[in-house]
N, C-alpha and C positions, 0 to 999 in steps of 0.2 A: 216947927216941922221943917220950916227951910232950914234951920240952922244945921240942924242934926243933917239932913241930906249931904249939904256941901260939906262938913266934915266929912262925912262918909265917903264923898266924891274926892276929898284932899287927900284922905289916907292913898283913895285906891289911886290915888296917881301919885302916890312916893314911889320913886324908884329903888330899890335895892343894887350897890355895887355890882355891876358885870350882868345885872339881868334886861332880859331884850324889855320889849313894850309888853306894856301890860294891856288887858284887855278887859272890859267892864260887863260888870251882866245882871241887868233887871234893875230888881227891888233889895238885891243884896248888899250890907254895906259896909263897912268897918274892916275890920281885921281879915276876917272872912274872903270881901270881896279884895282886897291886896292877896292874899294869897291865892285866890283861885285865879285873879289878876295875873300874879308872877308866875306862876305854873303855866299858863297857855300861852306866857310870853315865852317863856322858855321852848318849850313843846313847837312855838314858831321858831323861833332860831332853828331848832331843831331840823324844822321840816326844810328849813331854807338851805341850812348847810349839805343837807340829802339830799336839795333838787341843783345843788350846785356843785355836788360830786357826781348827780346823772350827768348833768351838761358836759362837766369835763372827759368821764366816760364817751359820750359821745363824740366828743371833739377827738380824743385819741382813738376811736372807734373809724370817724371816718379818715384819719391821717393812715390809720394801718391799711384800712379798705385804698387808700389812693397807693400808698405805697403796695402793695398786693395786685393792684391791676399793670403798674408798671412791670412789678416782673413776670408777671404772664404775658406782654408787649414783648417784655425783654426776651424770653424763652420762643416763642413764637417769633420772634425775626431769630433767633440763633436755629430755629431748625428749620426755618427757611433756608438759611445759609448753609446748614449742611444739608440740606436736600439736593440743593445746586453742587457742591462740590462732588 
């Protein structure tokens, strides 16, 4: 019985070319669990690449919000100035 386990833990930890971490689950083993393994590795890459196109979203989010408060500074001193002239 142990032998069959750690194969089953061997397979599910071959990696396939280009795919993220695999990920383990239960009493499941062999083939089975490699592929249900490679699929919610993927599915994390997945989630990771989309939490790292928010971030960047937000990073150009607040560059526009800083650039946007400058020109209403900007606008606001120029009708200062013509209010004086």
């Amino acid at each position: 019985m142990g032998s069959a386990a750690s194969s089953g833990d061997q397979a599910a930890n071959q990696s396939a070319s280009g795919s993220g971490p695999q990920i383990q689950f239960g009493n499941v083993q062999g083939p089975v669990q490699t592929t249900i393994g490679l699929l919610a590795g993927d599915l994390a890459d997945q989630l990771i690449a989309e939490a790292r196109k928010t971030g960047e979203l937000e990073t150009q989010l607040d560059s526009v919000t800083d650039e946007r408060d400058e020109l209403i500074k900007t606008v606001a001193l120029m009708q200062a100035t013509a209010a004086r002239i």
